[in-house]
C-alpha positions as CSV (number, residue, x, y, z in Angstrom):
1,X,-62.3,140.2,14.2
2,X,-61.6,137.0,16.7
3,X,-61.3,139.0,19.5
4,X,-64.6,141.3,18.7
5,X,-66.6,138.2,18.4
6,X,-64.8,136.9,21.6
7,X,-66.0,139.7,23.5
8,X,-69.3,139.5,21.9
9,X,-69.9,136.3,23.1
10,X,-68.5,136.9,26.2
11,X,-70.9,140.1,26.8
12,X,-74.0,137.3,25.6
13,X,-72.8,134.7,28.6
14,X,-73.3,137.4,31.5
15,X,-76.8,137.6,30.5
16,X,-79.8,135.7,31.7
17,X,-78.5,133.0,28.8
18,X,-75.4,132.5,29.6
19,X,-75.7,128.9,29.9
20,X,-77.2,128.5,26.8
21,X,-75.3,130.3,24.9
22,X,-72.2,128.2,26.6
23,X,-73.3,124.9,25.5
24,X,-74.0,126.1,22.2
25,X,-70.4,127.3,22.0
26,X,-69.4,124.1,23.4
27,X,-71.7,122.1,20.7
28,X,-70.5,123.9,17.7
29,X,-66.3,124.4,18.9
30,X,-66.1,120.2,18.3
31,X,-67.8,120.3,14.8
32,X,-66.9,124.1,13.1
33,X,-66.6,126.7,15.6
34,X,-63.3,128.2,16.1
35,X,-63.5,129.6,20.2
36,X,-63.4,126.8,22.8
37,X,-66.1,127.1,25.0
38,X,-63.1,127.2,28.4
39,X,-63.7,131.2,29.0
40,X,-67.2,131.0,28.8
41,X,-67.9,128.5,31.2
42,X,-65.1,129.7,33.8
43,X,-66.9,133.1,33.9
44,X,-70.1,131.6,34.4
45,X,-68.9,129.7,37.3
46,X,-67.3,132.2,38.9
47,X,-68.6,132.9,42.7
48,X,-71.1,129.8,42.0
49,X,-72.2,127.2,44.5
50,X,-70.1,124.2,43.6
51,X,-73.5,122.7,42.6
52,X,-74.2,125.4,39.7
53,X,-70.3,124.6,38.9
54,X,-70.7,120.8,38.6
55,X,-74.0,121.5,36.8
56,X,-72.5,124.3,34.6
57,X,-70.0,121.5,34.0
58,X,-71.8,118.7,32.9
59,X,-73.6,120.8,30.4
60,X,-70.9,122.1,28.8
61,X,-69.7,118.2,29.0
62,X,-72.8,116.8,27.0
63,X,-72.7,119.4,24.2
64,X,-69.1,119.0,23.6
65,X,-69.5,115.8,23.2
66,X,-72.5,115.1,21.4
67,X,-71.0,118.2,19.4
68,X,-67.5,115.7,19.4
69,X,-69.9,112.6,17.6
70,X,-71.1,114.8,15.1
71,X,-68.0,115.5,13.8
72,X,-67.6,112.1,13.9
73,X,-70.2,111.5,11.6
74,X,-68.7,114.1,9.5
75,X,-65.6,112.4,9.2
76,X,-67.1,109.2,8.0
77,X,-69.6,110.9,5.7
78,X,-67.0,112.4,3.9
79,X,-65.3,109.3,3.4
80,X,-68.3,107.8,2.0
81,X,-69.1,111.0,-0.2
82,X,-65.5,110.7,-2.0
83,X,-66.0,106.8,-2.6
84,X,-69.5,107.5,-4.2
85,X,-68.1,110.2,-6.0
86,X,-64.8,108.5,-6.7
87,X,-62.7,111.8,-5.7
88,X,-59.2,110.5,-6.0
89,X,-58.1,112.4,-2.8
90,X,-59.6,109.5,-0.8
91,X,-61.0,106.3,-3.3
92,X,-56.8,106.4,-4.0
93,X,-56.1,106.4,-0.9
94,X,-58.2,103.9,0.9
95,X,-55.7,101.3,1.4
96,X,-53.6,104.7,3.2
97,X,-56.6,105.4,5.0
98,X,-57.0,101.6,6.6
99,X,-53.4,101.4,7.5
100,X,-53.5,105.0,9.6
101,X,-56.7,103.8,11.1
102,X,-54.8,99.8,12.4
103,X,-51.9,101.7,13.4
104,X,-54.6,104.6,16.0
105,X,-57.5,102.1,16.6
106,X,-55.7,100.5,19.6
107,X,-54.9,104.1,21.3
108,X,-58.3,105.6,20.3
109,X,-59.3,106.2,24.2
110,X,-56.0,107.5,25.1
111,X,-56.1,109.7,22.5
112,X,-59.1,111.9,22.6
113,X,-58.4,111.8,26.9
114,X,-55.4,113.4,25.7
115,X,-56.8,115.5,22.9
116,X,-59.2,116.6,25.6
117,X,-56.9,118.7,27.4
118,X,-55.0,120.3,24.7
119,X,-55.8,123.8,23.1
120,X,-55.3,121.4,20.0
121,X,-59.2,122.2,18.4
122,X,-61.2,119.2,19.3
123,X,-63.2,118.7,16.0
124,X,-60.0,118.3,14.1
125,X,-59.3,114.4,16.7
126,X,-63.4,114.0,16.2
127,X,-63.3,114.3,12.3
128,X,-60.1,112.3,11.8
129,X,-61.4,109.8,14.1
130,X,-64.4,109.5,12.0
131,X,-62.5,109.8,8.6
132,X,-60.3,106.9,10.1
133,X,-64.0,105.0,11.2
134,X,-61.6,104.1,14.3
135,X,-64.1,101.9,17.0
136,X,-66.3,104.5,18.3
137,X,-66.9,103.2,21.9
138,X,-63.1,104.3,23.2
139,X,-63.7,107.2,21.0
140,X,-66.8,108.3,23.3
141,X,-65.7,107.0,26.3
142,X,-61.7,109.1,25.4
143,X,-64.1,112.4,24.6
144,X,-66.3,112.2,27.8
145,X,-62.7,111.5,30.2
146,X,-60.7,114.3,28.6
147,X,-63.3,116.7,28.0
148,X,-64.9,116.0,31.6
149,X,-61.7,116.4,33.0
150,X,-61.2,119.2,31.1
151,X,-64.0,120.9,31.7
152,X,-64.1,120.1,36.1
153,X,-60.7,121.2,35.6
154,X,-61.0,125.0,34.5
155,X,-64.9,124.9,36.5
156,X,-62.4,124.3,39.2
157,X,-60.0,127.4,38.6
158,X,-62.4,129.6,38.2
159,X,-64.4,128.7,41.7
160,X,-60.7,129.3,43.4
161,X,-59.0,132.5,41.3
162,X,-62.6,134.4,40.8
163,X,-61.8,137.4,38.9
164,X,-58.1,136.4,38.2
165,X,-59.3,133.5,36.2
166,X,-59.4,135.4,32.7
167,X,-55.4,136.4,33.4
168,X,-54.8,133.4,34.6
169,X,-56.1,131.5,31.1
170,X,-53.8,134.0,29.5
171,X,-50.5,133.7,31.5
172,X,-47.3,132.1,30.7
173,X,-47.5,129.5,32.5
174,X,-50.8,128.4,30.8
175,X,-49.3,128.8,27.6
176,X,-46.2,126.3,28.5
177,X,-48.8,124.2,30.4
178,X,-50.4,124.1,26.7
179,X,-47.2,123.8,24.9
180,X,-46.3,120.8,26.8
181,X,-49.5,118.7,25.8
182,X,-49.1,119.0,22.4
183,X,-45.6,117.8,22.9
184,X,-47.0,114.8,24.9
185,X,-49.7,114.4,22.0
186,X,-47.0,114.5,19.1
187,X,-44.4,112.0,21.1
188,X,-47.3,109.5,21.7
189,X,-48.4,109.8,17.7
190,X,-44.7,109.5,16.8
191,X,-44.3,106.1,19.2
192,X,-48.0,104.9,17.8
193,X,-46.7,105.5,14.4
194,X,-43.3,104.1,14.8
């Protein structure tokens, strides 16, 4: 089912909207949707100018983002919906809530930078952030490094490996590359929390 709709949407970005239908992917993959948006915007820049690559880029960028502070708001709407609604899940567990949030505020930046590069989905960092109401300027500024850096990153990859770029995403060595930033991401949440 994941891979039909995969190849679905790939077969809709090497039409006359791919672009579009990119930055929608990259909207929705930081609030609900499951596919990041990486394999969509390496095959549009493949054989590009490195204009239409920066430009390809920097959309993908601003709906990732902009996707990123919805889920934000998401986060800290459904705080306030189980307070109105006194759902024990969180009016219990406010005081739970405020020291998690003490202990990340500080390393909210270097978090989502971080969160930004690892196949970790991004909405899960952009809703906790927002559950946790952590300060939402190093939030933005975190989600516009990593993601930018993200993003230039694989725009990058595809300009230099063309047509290899698809095996390349799926290789081993992208996989340890992957495995290796969560394990960066789970020492620095054990330090943080410790």
């Amino acid at each position: 089912m994941m891979d039909k709709l995969y190849q679905y949407i790939l077969k809709l970005c090497q039409g006359p909207k791919g672009s579009l239908i990119m930055s929608i992917v990259s909207f929705t993959e930081a609030v609900f949707f499951i596919i990041p948006p990486d394999p969509f915007l390496g095959l549009l820049c493949i054989k590009q100018s490195y204009k239409r690559i920066i430009n390809l880029v920097f959309a993908c960028l601003i709906c990732s983002v902009v996707g990123g502070c919805i889920g934000y708001y998401l986060g800290e709407e459904i705080v306030n919906f189980g307070i109105k609604n006194n759902l024990s899940i969180i009016s219990d567990n406010l005081d739970k809530i405020e020291i998690i949030r003490n202990k990340f505020n500080g390393g909210t930046f270097l978090l989502m930078i971080t969160s930004g590069f690892t196949p970790l989905p991004f909405k899960l960092f952009c809703i906790t952030a927002g559950v946790l109401n952590v300060d939402f300027i190093p939030f933005l500024l975190g989600s516009i490094i990593g993601r930018g850096l993200r993003f230039a990153l694989v725009g990058y990859l595809a300009k230099i490996f063309e047509n290899q770029f698809d095996k390349m995403l799926k290789s081993k060595e992208i996989f340890y590359i992957s495995i290796g930033l969560i394990l960066v991401l789970i020492i620095y949440l054990i330090i943080k929390w410790i």
